[in-house]
Structures are given as structure tokens and as C-alpha cells.
C-alpha positions as CSV (number, residue, x, y, z in Angstrom):
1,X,22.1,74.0,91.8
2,X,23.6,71.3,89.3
3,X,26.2,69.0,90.5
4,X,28.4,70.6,87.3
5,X,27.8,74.3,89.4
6,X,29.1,73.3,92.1
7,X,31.8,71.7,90.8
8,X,32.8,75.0,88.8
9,X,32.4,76.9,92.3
10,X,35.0,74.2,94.4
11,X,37.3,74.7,91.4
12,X,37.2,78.6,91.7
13,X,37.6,78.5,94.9
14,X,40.8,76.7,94.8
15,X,42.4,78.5,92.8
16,X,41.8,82.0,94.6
17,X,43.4,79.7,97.6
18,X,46.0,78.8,95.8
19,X,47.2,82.4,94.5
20,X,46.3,83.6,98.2
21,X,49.1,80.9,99.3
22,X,51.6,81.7,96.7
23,X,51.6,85.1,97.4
24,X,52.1,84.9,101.4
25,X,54.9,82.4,100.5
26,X,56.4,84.6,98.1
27,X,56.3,87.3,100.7
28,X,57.5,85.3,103.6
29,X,60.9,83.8,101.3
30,X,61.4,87.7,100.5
31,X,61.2,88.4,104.1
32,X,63.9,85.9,104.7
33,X,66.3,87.0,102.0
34,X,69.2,89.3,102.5
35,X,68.2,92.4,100.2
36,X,70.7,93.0,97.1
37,X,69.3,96.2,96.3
38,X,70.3,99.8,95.7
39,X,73.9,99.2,96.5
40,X,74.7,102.9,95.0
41,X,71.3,104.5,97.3
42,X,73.4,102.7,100.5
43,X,76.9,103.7,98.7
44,X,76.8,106.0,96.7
45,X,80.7,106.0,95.5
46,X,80.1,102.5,94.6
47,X,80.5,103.1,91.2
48,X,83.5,104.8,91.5
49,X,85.5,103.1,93.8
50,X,87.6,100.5,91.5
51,X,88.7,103.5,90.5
52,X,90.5,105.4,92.7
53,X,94.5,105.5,93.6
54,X,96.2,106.7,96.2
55,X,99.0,108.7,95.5
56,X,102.5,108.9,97.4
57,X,105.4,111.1,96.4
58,X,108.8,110.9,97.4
59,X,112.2,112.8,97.5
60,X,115.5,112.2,96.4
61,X,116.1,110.6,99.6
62,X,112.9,108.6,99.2
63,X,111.2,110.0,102.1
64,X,108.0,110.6,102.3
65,X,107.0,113.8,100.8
66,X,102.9,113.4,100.4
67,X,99.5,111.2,100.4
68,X,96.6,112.0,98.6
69,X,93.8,110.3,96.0
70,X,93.6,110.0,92.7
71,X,90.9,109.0,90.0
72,X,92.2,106.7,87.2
73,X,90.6,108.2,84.0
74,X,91.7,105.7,81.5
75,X,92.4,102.2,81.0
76,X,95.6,102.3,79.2
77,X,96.9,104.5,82.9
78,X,96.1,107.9,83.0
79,X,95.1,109.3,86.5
80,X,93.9,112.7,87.6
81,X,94.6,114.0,90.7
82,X,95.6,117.2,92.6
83,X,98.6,119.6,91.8
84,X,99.6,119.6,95.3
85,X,99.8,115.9,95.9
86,X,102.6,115.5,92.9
87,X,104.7,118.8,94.2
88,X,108.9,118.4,93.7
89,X,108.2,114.7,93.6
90,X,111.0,112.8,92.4
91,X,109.2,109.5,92.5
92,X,105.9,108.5,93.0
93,X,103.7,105.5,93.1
94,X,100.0,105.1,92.7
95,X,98.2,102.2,94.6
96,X,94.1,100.7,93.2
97,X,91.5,99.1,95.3
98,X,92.9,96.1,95.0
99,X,96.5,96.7,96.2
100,X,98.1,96.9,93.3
101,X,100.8,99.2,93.0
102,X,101.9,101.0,90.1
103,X,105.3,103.5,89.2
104,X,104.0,106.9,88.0
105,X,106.6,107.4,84.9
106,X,105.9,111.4,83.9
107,X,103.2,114.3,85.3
108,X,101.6,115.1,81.6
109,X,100.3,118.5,82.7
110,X,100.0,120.7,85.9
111,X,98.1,124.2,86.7
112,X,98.4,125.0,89.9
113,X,95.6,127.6,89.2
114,X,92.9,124.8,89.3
115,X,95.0,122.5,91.4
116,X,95.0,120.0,88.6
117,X,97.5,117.1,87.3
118,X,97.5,114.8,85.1
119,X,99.7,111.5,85.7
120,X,100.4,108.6,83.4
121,X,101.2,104.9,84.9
122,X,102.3,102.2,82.7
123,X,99.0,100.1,82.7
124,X,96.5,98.3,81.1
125,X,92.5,97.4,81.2
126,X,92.6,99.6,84.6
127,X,89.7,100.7,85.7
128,X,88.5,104.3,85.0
129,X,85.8,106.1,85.6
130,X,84.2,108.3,82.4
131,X,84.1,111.9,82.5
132,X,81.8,112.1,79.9
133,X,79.3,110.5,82.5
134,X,79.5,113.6,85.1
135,X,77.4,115.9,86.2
136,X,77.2,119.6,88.2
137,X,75.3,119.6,91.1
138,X,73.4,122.4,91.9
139,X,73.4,124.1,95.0
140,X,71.6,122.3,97.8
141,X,71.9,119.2,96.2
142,X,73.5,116.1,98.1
143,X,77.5,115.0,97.5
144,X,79.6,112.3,99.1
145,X,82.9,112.0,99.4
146,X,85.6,109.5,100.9
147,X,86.7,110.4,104.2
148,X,90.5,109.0,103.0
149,X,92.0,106.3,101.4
150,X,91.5,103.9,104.5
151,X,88.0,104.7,104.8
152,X,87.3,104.2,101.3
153,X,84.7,101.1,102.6
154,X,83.0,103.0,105.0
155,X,80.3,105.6,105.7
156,X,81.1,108.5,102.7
157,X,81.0,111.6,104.0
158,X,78.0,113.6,103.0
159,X,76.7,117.1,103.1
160,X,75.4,119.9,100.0
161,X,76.8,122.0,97.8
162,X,76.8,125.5,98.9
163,X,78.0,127.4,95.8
164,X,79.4,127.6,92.3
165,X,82.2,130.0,91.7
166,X,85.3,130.9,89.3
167,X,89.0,130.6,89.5
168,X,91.3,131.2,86.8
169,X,88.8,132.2,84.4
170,X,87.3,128.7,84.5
171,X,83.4,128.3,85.7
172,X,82.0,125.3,87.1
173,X,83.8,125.4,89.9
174,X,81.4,124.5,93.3
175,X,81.9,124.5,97.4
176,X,81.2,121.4,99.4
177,X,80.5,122.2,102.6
178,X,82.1,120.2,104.3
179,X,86.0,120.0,105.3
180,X,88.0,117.1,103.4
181,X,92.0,117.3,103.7
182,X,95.3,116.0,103.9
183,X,95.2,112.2,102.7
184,X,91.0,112.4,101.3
185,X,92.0,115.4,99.0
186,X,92.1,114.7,95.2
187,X,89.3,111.8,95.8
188,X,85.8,111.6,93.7
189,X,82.7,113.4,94.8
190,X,79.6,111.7,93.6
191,X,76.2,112.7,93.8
192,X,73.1,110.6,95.2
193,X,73.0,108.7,92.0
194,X,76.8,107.4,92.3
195,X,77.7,110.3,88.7
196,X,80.9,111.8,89.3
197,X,80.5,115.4,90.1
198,X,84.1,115.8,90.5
199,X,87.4,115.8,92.8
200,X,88.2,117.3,95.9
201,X,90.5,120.3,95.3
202,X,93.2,122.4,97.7
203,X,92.1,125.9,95.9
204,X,91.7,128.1,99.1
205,X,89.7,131.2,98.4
206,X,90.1,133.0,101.9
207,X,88.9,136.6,99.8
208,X,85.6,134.7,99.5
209,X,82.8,134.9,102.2
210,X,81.4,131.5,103.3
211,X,84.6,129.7,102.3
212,X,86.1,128.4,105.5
213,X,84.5,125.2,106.3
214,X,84.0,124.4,103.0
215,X,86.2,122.1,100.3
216,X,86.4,123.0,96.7
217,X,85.3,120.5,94.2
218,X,86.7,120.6,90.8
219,X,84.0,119.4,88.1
220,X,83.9,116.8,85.7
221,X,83.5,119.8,83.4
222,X,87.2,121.5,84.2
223,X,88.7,118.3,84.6
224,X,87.3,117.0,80.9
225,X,88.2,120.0,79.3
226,X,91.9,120.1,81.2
227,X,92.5,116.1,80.2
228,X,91.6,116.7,76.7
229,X,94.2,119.4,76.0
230,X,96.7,117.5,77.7
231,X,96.3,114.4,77.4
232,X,98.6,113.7,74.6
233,X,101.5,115.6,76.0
234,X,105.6,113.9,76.9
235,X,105.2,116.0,79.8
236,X,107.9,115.7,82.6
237,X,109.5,112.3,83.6
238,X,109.7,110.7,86.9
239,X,112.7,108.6,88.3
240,X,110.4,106.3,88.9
241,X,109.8,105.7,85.1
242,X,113.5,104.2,85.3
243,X,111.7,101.2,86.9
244,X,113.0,98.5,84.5
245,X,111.2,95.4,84.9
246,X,108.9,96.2,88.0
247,X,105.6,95.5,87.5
248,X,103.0,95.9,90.0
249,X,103.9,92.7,92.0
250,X,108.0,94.1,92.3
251,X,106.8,97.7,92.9
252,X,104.6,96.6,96.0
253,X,107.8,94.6,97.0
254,X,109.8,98.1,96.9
255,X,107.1,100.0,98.5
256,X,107.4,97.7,101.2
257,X,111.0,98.2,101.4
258,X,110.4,102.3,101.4
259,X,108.3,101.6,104.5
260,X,111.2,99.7,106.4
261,X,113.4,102.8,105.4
262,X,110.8,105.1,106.6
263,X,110.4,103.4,110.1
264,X,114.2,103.1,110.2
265,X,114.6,99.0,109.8
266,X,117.3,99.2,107.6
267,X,118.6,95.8,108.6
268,X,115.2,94.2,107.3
269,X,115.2,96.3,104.0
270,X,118.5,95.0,102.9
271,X,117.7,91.7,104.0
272,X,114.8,92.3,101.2
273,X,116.2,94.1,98.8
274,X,118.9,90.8,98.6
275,X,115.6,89.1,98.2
276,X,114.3,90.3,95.6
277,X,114.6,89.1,91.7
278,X,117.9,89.2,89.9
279,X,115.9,90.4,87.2
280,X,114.2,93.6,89.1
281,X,117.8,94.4,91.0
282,X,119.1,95.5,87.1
283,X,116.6,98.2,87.7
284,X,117.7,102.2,88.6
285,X,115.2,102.3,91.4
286,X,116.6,99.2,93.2
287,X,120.4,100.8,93.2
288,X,119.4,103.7,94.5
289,X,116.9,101.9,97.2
290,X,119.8,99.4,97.8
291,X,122.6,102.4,98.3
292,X,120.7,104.8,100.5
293,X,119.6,101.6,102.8
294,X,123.5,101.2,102.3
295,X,124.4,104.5,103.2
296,X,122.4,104.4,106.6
297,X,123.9,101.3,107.5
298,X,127.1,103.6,107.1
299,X,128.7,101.0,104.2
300,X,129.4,103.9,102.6
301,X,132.0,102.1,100.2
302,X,129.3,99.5,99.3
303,X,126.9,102.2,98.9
304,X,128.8,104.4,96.7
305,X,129.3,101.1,93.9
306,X,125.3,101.0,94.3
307,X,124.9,104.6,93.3
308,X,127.3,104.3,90.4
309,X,125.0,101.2,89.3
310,X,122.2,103.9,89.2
311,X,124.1,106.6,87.7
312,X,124.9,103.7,85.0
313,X,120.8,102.9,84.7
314,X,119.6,106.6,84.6
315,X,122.6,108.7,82.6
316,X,120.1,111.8,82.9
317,X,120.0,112.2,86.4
318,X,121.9,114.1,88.6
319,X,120.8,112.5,91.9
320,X,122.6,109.2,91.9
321,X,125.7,111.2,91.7
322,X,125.1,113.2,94.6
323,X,124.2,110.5,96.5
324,X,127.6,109.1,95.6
325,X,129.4,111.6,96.8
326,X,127.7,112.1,100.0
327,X,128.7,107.9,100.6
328,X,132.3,108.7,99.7
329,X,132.6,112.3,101.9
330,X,131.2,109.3,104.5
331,X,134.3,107.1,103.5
332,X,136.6,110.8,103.8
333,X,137.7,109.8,100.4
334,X,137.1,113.9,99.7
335,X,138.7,114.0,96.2
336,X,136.5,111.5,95.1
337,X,133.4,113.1,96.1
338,X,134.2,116.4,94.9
339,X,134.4,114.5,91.0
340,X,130.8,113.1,92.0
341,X,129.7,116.7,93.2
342,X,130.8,117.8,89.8
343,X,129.0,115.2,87.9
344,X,125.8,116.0,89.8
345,X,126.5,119.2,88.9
346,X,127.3,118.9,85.3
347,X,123.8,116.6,84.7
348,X,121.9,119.6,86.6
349,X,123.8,123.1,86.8
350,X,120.8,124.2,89.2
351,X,121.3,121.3,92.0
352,X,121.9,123.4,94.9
353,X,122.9,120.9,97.5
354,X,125.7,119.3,95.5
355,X,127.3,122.8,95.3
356,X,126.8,122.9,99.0
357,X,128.0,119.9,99.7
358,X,131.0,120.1,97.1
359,X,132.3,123.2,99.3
360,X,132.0,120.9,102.5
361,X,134.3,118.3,100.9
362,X,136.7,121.4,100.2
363,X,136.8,122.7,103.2
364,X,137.2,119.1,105.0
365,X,140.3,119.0,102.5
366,X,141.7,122.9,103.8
367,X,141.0,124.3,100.8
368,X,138.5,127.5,101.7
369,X,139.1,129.3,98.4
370,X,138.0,126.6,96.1
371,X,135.1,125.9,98.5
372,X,134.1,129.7,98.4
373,X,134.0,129.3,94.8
374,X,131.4,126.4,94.7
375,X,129.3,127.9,97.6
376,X,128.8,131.0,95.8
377,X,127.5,129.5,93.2
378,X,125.0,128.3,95.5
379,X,124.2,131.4,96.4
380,X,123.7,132.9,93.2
381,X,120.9,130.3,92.8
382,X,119.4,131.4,96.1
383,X,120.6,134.0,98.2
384,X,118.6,132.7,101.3
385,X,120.1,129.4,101.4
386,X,120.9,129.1,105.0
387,X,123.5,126.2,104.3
388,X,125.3,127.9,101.9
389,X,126.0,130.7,104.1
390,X,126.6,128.7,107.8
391,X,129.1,126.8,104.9
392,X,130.8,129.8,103.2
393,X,131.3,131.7,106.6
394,X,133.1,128.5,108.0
395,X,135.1,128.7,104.6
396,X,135.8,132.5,105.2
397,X,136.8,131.4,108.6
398,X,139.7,129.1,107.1
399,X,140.9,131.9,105.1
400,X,140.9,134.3,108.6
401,X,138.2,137.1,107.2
402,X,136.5,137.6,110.2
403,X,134.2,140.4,108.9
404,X,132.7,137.7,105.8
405,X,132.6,135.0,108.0
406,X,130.5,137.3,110.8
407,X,128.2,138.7,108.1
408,X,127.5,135.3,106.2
409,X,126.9,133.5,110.2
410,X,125.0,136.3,111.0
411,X,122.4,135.7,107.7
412,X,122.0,132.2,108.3
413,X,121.0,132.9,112.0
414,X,118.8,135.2,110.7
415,X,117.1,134.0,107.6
416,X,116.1,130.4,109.4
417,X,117.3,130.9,113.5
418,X,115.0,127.5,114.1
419,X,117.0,125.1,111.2
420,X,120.0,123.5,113.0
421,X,122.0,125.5,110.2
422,X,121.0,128.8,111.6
423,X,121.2,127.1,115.2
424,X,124.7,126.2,114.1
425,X,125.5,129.5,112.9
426,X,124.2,131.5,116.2
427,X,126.4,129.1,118.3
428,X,129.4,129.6,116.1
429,X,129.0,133.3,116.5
430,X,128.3,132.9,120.6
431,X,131.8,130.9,120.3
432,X,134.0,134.4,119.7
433,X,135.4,132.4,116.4
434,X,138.9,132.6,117.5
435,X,140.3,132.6,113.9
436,X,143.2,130.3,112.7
437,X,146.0,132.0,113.2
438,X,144.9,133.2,116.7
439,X,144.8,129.4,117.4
């Protein structure tokens, strides 16, 4: 064997050893490194999570009226979610991933038939998931789901698809089967892959075999079709589009506030609402904060000037009004009131409780006949309202007609015995109701 053979061999040989080291090496450093791998295969709503809001709706009194999840769909702010969750909301807010809270100004579109609506915030570069990337599932295939907005970082839910179906002669409507509700409802469903397959939906089918236990999902498909047609529409303003110059830093300053008011710390949400801007206290939603934390703190004199500041911000709305007048029935300045009944009134003819509480403030002044004349309008716009009758039979009562103010007592007893107006009423009646002039 030459000495230049040999030499060729060595050389061979060292190289094999070589790649044989590198490889063990490279194996050993992959060993030791965390994996950043299929972050969609361990989570699959990943992709969608930026994405989704949750929703809270409030009343005229700014309590709490409902929770649920949204999907922003847009970048310039508009967000799908469920019918249900936006129900008589008078204002509402819509919260991302990141904190950021955000006044819902109109609902575009609503039908309750596929428990669908379509929201627009005042946004921009937000970020939305694309329809046009969905898919169906078939049955048996694997979903996920959040849980509910404070789980949105955990474990997904996960379990099949069970069916397709129809509702309101719309296909492509599909069963998970498993239960999501209350606060997790209107949230995405993916599939394994992280595609949006849809939102969780309230649509009960009860007439359907194998519903119960299950949760309705409302495809990319329906909600496509449903945001196309729609999405261009004025639809139906908010109070909360009155915002002025709240932007998402001053809105999560007032949704804090709304939680002090919720827990009953008025004390520390006037302390904050004094706190707050110059600039954002100009706005309609910081008068009418500002005069119902007033009116609990029974400064009802103080809270009725904050109410006129929001009457003066939003012209179109009849609620500061009636708020006013509740603060200055507080004060038993009744004359008053009664004008800021009437104004509610006037902006909305169909604003039930400021009749009601119009013929209160009459009868606190002895005048039954002119509050029998505002309570019936009441009841023409509802028959069953159990105020306006315990209300109108204490009125009928001033004017000594024992046998209307029986029958109207007797009807709110009846129509709601558990609500402290039919309470009220049954007690009345358990009284005898000596009238006046027995007195």
C-alpha cells in the first residue's frame, strides 16, 4: 500500500468523523433548545386571538346589561358578534387582547333569525381576522373554542362537529357538541389548522333531536354573506357614539369608573371622574356618568345641572332628560321635573317610564287627574305595565274611586305578584285603602 493510499484513507476517515460529530452535536444543541414550533397544532385559536373583543352593553342607568365575544372583521372597526349580546343596549363598549377599550357608536345590522350583528367602533389598523379565509367543517371533524374571555390564554375547548342544519332559510349552519354560554358566546371557532369556521351562536333549536348539549356555530359562510349586505349601512346609533374626545385610553378610564358604580363606590368614581381631562369631561358620556354617580350620592341638585350638560351634548336623546327629572323629583322640586318628564317625552313619545314617572310627580303634587292622564298614556303603550297601574290606582285613590283604584291594584298584583310593584300593590289592597275622605 503506497504511503499516498494511506494518506487518502486517514483523510476519509476524518471526514466521516467529522460529519459523525457534527451531527450528534447538532442533535444534542436541538435537544437543549426550547421548541418554537406548531404554535397553532398546541393553539389552535392562535391566529385568531388579536382578534377578538369582548362586548359589554349597558342601560340607561349604565348598569350592566350583558358580556359576550366578538370578532373584529375589519381594520377600519367593524366587529361581528351575536344579536343577543347587543339587546336594548343603550351603550356599549368593546375591549381587544390587548386592553384596549373602544365606544361602539351604531349596531349596522341585526337578525335575530341567525343571531347575528354587526357593530362599528371608531378604529383604525385593528386587527381582523378574514372571512374570506374560512372554512366548514364537516361532521366529525375537530373545532375549538374559547372557554370565555378570561380564558382566552388557556386550554380551548375542543370537541366535533355533530351536524349541519338550516335556520331561516340559510344553510351552512353546524352543531358543536359541546356547551359554550353566557360570557364565551359570540367567540371564534377554529378548526385544527387555526381557519375560522365560525362564531358561537344562541340559536336554540329545542324541535331538533340531538340538540341539547350542543352549541350552534354560525359559519364564515352566513356571516360573509350577512357582512357584505350590511356592511355599508347608517344603521342605529349608540349613546355611546356621543363620546367626544374619548379615545381608547379615556374610555378604559370610564369603564373603570362604570365598575366603581357597579360595585357601589360612588365616593371613588366621583373622586375620578374629577380626575379626569378637561377635555374628555366636555363629552355626553361623562355628564351623564358624572350625574347618575351624583344622583346616588343623593346631590340631586348637582346632578340635575350634569344632566342638563348631557341633554345640551346629545339634543336627540331623551334619557338625559329623564334622568333630570328623576334628580329634581329627588330635590321635591315636582314642577320642575314634570317640564323634564315632558322633554323626555317630547324627544321619544314611546319612553314609558318618564310617563310613569311624570304621573308620580303629579300625584306627589295632589293633582290625580292630570297624573291619570300621563299614566294612561303609559298604558296605552303597554297594558301590562305593572307600574303604571300600582301608579294610576294610587291616583284613582286620590280622586276617591274605589272600584278603579281596586281593579288597577288588583292587575298589578296579578300581572307581576313577585316585582315590588305588584308586592306594593297586594299590600295596598291587604291595607282596606281607607279612601280620602274616609280619612
Amino acid at each position: 500500500m503506497t504511503t499516498s493510499t494511506i494518506c487518502q484513507r486517514k483523510s476519509g476517515c476524518s471526514v466521516l468523523l467529522t460529519l459523525t460529530l457534527f451531527c450528534l452535536c447538532s442533535s444534542y444543541s436541538h435537544a437543549q433548545l426550547p421548541t418554537t414550533t406548531t404554535t397553532v397544532g398546541r393553539q389552535p385559536l392562535a391566529k385568531v386571538l388579536a382578534s377578538v373583543v369582548r362586548i359589554t352593553t349597558r342601560d340607561r342607568s349604565l348598569a350592566v346589561l350583558n358580556e359576550g365575544l366578538g370578532l373584529i372583521i375589519s381594520e377600519d372597526g367593524l366587529i361581528i358578534t351575536n344579536a343577543l349580546s347587543v339587546k336594548d343596549a343603550y351603550i356599549a363598549t368593546a375591549m381587544t387582547s390587548t386592553g384596549s377599550t373602544y365606544f361602539i357608536e351604531s349596531i349596522l345590522a341585526e337578525d335575530v333569525s341567525l343571531d347575528l350583528a354587526l357593530l362599528r367602533v371608531r378604529g383604525q389598523h385593528l386587527p381582523a381576522a378574514e372571512l374570506s379565509n374560512g372554512v366548514i367543517p364537516s361532521a366529525g371533524s375537530d373545532v375549538f373554542a374559547l372557554k370565555s374571555w378570561k380564558e382566552k390564554n388557556s386550554e380551548p375547548l375542543s370537541g366535533k362537529i355533530s351536524d349541519a342544519w338550516q335556520t331561516a332559510g340559510k344553510i351552512d349552519m353546524v352543531d358543536f357538541n359541546v356547551v359554550l354560554g353566557g360570557k364565551g358566546i359570540g367567540g371564534p371557532v377554529v378548526d385544527k389548522d387555526g381557519r375560522l369556521a365560525g362564531i358561537s351562536n344562541t340559536i336554540l333549536r329545542p324541535f331538533r333531536r340531538g340538540a341539547v348539549g350542543n352549541t350552534a356555530i354560525c359559519s364564515t359562510k352566513i356571516m360573509t354573506a350577512f357582512v357584505s349586505k350590511n356592511a355599508t349601512e347608517t344603521g342605529v346609533p349608540l349613546a355611546s357614539a356621543y363620546s367626544g374626545a374619548f379615545g381608547p385610553d379615556g374610555a378604559n378610564g370610564l369603564v373603570k369608573i362604570w365598575k366603581y358604580l357597579d360595585e357601589k363606590q360612588y365616593d371613588i368614581a366621583s373622586r375620578e371622574l374629577r380626575a379626569m381631562p378637561s377635555l374628555l369631561q366636555d363629552a355626553y358620556v361623562y355628564s351623564l356618568t358624572l350625574g347618575l354617580t351624583q344622583f346616588r350620592l343623593n346631590q340631586f341638585e348637582a346632578a340635575a345641572k350634569s344632566f342638563s350638560s348631557a341633554s345640551q351634548a346629545n339634543p336627540t336623546d331623551a334619557t338625559p332628560a329623564y334622568h333630570g327629572g328623576l334628580a329634581l323629583r329627588g330635590a321635591k322640586k315636582y314642577e320642575d321635573s314634570i317640564l323634564a318628564f315632558q322633554a323626555a317625552t317630547q324627544r321619544n313619545p314611546q319612553f314609558i317610564e318618564a310617563y310613569i314617572a311624570m304621573g308620580r310627580s303629579y300625584n306627589a303634587m295632589q293633582q290625580p287627574s292630570l297624573a291619570i292622564d300621563v299614566l294612561s298614556k303609559a298604558l296605552a303603550i303597554d297594558h301590562n305595565n305593572v307600574d303604571a297601574h300600582l301608579n294610576i290606582g294610587i291616583s284613582y285613590w286620590g280622586m276617591s274611586d274605589r272600584e278603579r283604584t281596586m281593579d288597577h291594584l288588583m292587575q298589578a298584583s296579578m300581572i307581576d305578584p313577585k316585582s315590588s310593584a305588584g308586592i306594593r300593590a297586594a299590600a295596598l289592597m291587604d291595607s282596606g285603602l281607607p279612601m280620602p275622605n274616609e280619612q
